[in-house]
C-alpha positions in Angstrom: 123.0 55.1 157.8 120.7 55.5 160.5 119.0 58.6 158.8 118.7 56.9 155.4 117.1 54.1 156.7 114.5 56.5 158.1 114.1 57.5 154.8 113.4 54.1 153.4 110.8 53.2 155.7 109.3 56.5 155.0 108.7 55.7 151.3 108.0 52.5 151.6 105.2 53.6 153.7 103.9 55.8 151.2 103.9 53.7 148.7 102.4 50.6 150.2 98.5 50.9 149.1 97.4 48.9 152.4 99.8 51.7 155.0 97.6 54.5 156.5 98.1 58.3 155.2 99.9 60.2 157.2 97.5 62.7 157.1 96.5 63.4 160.8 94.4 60.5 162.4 90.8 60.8 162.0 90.0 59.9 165.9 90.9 62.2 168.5 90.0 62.7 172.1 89.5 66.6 172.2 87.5 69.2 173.2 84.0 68.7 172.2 84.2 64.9 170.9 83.0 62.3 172.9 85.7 59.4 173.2 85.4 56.0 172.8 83.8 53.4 174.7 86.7 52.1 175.7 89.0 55.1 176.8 85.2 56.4 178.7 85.2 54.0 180.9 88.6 54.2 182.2 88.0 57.8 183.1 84.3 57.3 184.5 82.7 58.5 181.9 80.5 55.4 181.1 77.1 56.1 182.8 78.5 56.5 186.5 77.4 59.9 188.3 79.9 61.2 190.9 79.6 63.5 193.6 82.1 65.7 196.1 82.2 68.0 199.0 83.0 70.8 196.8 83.8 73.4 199.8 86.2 73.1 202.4 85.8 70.5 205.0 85.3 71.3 208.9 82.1 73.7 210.5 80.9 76.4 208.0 77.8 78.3 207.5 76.7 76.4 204.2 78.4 73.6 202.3 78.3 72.7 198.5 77.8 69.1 197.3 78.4 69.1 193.9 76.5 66.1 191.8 77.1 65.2 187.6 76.0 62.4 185.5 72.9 60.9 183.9 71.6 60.3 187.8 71.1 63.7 188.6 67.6 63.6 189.0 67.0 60.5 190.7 69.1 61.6 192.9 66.9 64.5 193.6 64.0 62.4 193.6 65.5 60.1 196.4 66.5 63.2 198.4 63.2 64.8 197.7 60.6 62.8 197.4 57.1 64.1 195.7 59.0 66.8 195.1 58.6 68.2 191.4 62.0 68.8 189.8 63.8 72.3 190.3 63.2 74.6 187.3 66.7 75.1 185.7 68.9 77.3 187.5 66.6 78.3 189.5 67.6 78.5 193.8 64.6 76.3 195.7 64.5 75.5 199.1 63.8 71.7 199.8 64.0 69.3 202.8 66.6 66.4 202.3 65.0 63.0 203.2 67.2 59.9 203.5 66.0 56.3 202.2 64.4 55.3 205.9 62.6 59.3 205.3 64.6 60.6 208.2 65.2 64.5 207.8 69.0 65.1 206.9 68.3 68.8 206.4 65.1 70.6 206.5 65.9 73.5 204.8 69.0 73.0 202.1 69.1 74.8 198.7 68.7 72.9 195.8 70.0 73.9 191.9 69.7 72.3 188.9 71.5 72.6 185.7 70.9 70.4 182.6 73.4 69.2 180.2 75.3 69.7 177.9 75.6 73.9 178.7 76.9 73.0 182.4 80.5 73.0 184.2 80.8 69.3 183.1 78.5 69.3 180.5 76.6 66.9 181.5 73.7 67.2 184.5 74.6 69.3 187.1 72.8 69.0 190.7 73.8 70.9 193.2 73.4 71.1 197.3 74.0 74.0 199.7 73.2 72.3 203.0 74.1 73.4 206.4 77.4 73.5 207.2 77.3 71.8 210.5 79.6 68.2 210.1 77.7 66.1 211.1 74.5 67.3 208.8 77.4 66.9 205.8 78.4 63.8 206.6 75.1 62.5 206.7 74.2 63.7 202.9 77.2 62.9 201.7 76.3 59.4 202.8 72.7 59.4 202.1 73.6 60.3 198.1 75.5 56.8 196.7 72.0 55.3 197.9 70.2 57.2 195.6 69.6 56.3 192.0 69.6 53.8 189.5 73.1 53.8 187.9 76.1 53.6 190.0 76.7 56.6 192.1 80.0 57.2 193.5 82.2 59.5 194.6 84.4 61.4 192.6 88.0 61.4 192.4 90.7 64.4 192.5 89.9 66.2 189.6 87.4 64.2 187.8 84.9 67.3 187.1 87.1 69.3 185.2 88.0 66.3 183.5 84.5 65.8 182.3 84.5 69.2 181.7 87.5 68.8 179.0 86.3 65.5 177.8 82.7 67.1 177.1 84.5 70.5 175.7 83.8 72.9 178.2 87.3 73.1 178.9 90.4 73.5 177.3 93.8 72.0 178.2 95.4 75.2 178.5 92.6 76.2 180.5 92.4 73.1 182.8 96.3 73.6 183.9 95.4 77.3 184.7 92.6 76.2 186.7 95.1 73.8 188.5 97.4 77.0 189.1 94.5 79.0 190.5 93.9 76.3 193.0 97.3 76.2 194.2 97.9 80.3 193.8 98.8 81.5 197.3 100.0 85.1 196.3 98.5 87.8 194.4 101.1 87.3 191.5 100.5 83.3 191.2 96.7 84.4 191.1 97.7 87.0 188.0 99.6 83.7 186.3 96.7 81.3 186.7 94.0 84.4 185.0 96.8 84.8 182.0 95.5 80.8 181.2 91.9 81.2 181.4 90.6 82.6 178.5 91.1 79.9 176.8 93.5 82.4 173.9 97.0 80.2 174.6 94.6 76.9 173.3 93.2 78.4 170.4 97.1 79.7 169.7 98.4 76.4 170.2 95.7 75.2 167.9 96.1 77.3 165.0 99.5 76.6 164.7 99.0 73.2 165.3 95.9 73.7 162.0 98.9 75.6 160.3 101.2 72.6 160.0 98.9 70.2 159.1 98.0 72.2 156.2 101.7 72.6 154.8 102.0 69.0 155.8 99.0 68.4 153.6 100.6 70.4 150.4 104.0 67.9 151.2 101.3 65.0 151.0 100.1 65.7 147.8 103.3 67.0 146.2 103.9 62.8 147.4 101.4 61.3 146.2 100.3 63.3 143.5 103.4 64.4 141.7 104.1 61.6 138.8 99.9 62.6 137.9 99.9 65.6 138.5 101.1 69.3 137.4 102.3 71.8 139.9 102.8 75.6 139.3 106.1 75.0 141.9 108.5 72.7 142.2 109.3 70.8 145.2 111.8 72.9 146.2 109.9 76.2 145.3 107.4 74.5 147.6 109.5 74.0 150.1 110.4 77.2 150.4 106.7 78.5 150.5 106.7 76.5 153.8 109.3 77.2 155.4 108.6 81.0 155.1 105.6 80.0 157.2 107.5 77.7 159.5 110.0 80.3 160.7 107.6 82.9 161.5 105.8 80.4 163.8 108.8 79.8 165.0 109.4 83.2 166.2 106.4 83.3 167.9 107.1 80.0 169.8 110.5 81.4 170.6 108.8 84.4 172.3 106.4 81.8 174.2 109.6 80.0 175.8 111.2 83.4 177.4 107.5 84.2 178.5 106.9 80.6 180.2 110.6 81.1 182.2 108.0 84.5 183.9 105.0 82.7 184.5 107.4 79.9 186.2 108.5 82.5 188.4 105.8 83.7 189.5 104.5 80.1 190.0 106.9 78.4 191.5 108.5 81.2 193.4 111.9 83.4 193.0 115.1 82.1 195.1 116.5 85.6 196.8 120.5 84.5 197.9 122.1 86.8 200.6 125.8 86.7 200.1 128.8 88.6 202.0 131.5 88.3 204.2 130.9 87.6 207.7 129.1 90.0 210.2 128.0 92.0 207.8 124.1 91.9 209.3 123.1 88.8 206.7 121.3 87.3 209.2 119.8 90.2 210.5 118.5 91.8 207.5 117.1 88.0 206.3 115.2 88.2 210.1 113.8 91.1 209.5 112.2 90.4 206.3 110.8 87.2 207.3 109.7 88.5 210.1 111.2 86.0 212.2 114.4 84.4 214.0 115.2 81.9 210.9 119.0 82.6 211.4 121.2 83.4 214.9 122.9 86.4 215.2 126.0 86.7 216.8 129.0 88.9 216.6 131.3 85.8 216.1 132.5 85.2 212.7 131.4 82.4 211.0 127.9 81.7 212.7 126.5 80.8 209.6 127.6 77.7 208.2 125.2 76.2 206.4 122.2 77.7 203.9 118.9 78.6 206.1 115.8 79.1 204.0 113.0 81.0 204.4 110.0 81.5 202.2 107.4 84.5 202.1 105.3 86.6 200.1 107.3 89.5 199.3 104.4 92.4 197.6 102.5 89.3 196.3 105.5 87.4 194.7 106.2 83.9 196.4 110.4 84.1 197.3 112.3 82.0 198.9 115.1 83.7 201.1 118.3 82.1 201.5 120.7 83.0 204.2 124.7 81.8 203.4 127.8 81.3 204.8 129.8 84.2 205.0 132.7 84.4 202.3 136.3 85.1 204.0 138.4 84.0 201.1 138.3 87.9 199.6 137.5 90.2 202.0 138.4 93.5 201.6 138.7 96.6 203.8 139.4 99.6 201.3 142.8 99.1 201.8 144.2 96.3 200.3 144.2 93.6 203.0 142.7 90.4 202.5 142.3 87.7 205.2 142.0 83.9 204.5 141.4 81.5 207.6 138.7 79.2 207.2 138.0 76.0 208.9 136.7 72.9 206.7 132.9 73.3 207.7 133.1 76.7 207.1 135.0 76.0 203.7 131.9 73.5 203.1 129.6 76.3 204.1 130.7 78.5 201.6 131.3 76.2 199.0 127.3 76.0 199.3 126.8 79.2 199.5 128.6 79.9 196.3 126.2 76.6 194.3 123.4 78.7 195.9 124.1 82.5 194.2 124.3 80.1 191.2 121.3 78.5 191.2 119.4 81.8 192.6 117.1 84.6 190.5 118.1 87.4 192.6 121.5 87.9 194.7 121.8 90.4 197.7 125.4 91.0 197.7 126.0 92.6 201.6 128.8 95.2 202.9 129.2 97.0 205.8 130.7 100.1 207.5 133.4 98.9 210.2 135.9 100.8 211.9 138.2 102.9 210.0 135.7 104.2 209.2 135.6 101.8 206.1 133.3 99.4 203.6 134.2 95.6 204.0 133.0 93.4 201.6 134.2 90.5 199.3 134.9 90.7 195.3 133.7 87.0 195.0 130.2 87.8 196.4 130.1 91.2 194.3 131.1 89.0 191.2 128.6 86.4 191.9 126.0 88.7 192.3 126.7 90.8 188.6 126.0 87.2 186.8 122.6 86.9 188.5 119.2 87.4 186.5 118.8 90.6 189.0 121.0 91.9 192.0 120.8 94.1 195.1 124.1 95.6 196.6 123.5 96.5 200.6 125.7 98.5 202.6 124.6 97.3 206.6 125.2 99.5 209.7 124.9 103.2 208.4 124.5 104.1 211.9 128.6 103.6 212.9 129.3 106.8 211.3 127.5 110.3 210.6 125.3 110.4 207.8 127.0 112.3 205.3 130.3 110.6 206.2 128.4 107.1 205.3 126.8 108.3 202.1 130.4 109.5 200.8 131.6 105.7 201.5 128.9 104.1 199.7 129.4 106.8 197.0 133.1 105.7 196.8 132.6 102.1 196.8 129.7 102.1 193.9 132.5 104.1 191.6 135.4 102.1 192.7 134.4 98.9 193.2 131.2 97.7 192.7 131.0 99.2 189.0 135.0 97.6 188.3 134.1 94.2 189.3 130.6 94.5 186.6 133.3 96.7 184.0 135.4 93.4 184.5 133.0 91.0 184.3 131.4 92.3 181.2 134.6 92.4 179.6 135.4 88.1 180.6 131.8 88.1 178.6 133.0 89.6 174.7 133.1 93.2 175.8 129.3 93.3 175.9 128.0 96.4 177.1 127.8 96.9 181.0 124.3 98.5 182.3 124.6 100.9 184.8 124.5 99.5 188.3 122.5 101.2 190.9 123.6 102.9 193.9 124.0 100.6 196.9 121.7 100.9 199.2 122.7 102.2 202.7 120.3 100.5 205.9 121.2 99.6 209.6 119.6 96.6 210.8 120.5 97.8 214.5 118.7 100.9 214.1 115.4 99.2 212.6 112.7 100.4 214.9 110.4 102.2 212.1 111.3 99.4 209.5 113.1 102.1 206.8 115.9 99.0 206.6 113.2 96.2 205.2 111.2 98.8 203.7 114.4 100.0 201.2 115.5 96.2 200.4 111.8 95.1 199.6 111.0 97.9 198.0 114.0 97.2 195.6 113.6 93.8 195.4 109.9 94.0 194.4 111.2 96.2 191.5 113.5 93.8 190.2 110.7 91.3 190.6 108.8 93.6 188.9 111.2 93.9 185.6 111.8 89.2 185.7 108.2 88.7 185.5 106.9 91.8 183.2 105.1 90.8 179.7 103.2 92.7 177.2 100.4 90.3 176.8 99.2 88.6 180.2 98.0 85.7 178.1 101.7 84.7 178.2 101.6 84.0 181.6 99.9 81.5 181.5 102.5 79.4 179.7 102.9 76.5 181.9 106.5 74.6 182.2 104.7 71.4 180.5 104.1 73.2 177.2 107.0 75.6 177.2 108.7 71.9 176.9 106.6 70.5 174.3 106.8 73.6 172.6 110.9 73.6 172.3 110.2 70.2 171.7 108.2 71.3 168.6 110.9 74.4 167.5 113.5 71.3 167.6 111.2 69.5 164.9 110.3 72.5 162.3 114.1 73.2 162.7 115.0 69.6 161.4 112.2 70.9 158.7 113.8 73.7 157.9 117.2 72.5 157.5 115.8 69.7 155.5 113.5 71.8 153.1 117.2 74.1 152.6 118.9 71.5 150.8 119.6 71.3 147.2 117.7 68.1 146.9 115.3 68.0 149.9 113.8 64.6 150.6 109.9 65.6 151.1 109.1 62.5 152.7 111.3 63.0 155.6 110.4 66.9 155.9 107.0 65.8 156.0 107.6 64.0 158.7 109.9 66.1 160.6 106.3 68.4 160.4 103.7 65.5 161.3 106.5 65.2 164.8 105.7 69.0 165.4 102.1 68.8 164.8 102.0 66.0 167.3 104.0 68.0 170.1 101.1 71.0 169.9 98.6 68.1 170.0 100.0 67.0 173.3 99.4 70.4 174.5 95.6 70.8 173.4 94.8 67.5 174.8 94.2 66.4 170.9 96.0 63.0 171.0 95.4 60.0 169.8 93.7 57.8 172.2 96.4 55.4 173.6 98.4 58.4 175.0 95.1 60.4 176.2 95.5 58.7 179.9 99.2 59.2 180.3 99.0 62.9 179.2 96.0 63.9 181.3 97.6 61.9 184.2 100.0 64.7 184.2 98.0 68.0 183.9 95.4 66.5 186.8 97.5 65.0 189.4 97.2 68.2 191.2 93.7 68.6 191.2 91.6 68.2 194.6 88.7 66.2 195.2 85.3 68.1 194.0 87.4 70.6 191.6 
């Protein structure tokens, strides 16, 4: 009932003479189109000239003060007076006057860049003054003086959102700028560059060009069809589009499993170190954070609640997480399973187990004991098989000979480790099991030329290596924001699809399963219509800092 009202409305839309097309709206606020009166001067775009400390506050050798608008130059002509103007990008050395002519800094370095090929694109003006505090705090107060429109200063983000409003910029571009800012690791820098060309907008855009032109076929085939002849009929047209329509789809299909690596790489991978007690857990985590972030003690059950550590592991940002150690399977090689666990223990493991879950990477730990012999728990060994990536580590090589320690490990890769993944594959249809790797065998005790860390990160940075690999480094740059709007789309070219496979397809309503889809990849290029444009760019620049 619901979906044939839909329909209804939908035709009675089309054929009122006084209801609007729904061909796509003839005002948008995207790149390179100035908006309206109205939505400028909610975003500061109607005369006002900001400026910013564009460089890092506290002493420095130089500092930038960064100046766009219509102002620019009477700004300069405050700051300078009988000065001639700078030539364009060209570096001149000036002396900074206040409004009572009081030096501010004799010899600062002036740039100016004219609109509309600038950052912003409007008037650029730019100040490299001494660094010294109190020499920038007495320009950045001497400059809202200067001027005849209102000069202010800017707020977080507001030059690259002139630089979008003005073109300069596009939306995909803009959120990989944001990334840069916040990159902190060599890999999160990599992310950000995959946004920067400014390719993922021009993708996003050409589908987005794509459906409005099969949406515009749908139109006419509308309108058109009682005056009109067509070569196809609707369904033959129909199915012209949806050959179309699921090869994008493909494509956007491919962008979602590419925006779950970028993610990673952005937001960090979660490493979970599972095991039985006393297996060297906490020893192994200290060691690779470089720290005490867990005790050590030879008592069982010193752990008891998750201890989190983050670092940056080879340029990857991961966050380590030291568990409770699991005593409800324990085994020692020979059968022998021990169970006697308190309630905050049990509580402690319980969380341990919600944290392999929720983890990219699981190091599932064992160690040589007395025997000699390899205990270690099936549940931690199961949990870890499931993971996106795992690590199996064998702790305390040093308790027996060296050769007598490799057979172990050998024996409990062939018998164990490699059962409990056989098992597990089969509990998931019988899908084919990939060959596990070898444990690896370290000693925490013995960690004096750092061969222990070394071995884990080195195999940890691998299976970083294989999460976060694409073919195109474009792709990483697929932020968590469109990878949404982008299912968000797939969901509405499927409703298309299944609607254009019926016997009798209603156009109308596949028409506007298609205007729903354009309108996702709109929200994505920052082409939206005007009411939403706030709301949307609220989003992308909340992290932005002040003078970006």
């Amino acid at each position: 009932m619901l979906r044939r009202g839909l329909q209804l409305a939908l035709v009675q839309h089309h054929r009122s003479p006084s209801s609007p097309s729904l061909l796509p709206p003839r005002r948008f606020l995207a790149p390179g189109r100035r908006p309206s009166s109205s939505s400028s001067s909610s975003i500061g775009l109607a005369g006002d000239t900001i400026y910013a400390l564009s460089t890092g506050l506290g002493r420095a050798a130089i500092a930038v003060i960064r100046i766009t608008g219509p102002a620019c130059l009477d700004v300069y002509r405050s700051l300078c007076p009988g000065k001639a103007p700078p030539l364009p990008r060209k570096a001149t050395i000036r002396t900074l006057r206040d409004d009572h002519d009081q030096v501010l800094d004799p010899q600062a370095l002036v740039l100016f860049f004219p609109g509309p090929k600038t950052v912003t694109g409007q008037d650029v003006l730019e100040l490299q003054v001494h660094g010294g505090t109190a020499t920038v705090r007495a320009v950045l107060a001497a400059v809202p003086r200067c001027g005849r429109g209102r000069v202010r200063y800017a707020e977080p983000g507001e030059f690259t959102r002139r630089a979008f409003f003005h073109g300069r910029l596009e939306l995909a571009q803009v959120e990989a700028l944001g990334d840069a800012l916040a990159a902190e690791t060599e890999q999160q820098r990599r992310a950000a560059v995959g946004g920067s060309s400014g390719a993922l907008g021009r993708r996003y855009e050409g589908w987005r060009r794509q459906l409005l032109e099969a949406r515009a076929e749908l139109e006419a085939l509308i309108d058109f069809s009682e005056d009109q002849h067509f070569n196809q009929s609707p369904t033959g047209l129909l199915r012209g589009v949806v050959v179309r329509i699921d090869d994008m789809r493909k494509t956007m299909r491919l962008h979602d499993r590419m925006a779950y690596r970028g993610e990673l790489l952005r937001r960090g991978i979660r490493v979970a170190l599972l095991g039985p007690p006393n297996v060297g857990k906490s020893s192994l985590m200290n060691l690779i954070v470089g720290r005490e972030a867990s005790i050590v003690s030879a008592e069982a059950g010193t752990t008891r609640d998750v201890i989190e550590a983050g670092l940056d592991l080879g340029g990857y940002l991961c966050s380590f997480a030291d568990t409770a150690g699991f005593r409800g399977g324990i085994g020692d090689g020979d059968g022998e399973r021990k169970n006697v666990v308190g309630a905050v223990e049990a509580e402690g493991i319980r969380r341990a187990r919600q944290q392999a879950r929720d983890a990219h990477v699981v190091v599932a730990m064992a160690s040589i004991e007395r025997g000699p012999k390899i205990v270690y728990d099936e549940e931690t060994l199961s949990l870890a098989s499931v993971a996106l990536a795992h690590l199996v580590v064998v702790n305390k090589s040093d308790a027996v000979p060296a050769d007598e320690a490799n057979e172990l490990v050998r024996r409990f890769h062939e018998e164990v480790v490699r059962r409990i993944h056989e098992e597990k594959g089969a509990r998931h249809g019988g899908a084919v099991v990939e060959a596990t790797p070898r444990p690896l065998l370290i000693s925490c005790a013995e960690e004096a030329d750092g061969s222990a860390v070394r071995a884990v990160a080195d195999a940890l940075m691998e299976s970083f290596s294989r999460m976060t690999y694409v073919d195109d480094e474009m792709l990483l740059g697929v932020t968590e924001r469109q990878r949404q709007l982008l299912a968000c789309c797939r969901e509405h070219l499927g409703d298309f699809s299944g609607e254009a496979g019926k016997a009798e397809p209603d156009v109308v309503l596949a028409a506007e399963h298609l205007r729903m889809a354009a309108n996702c990849l709109a929200c994505i290029t920052g082409r939206v219509e005007g009411g939403d444009v706030e709301e949307l760019l609220g989003v992308v620049f909340e992290r932005f800092c002040v003078g970006k």
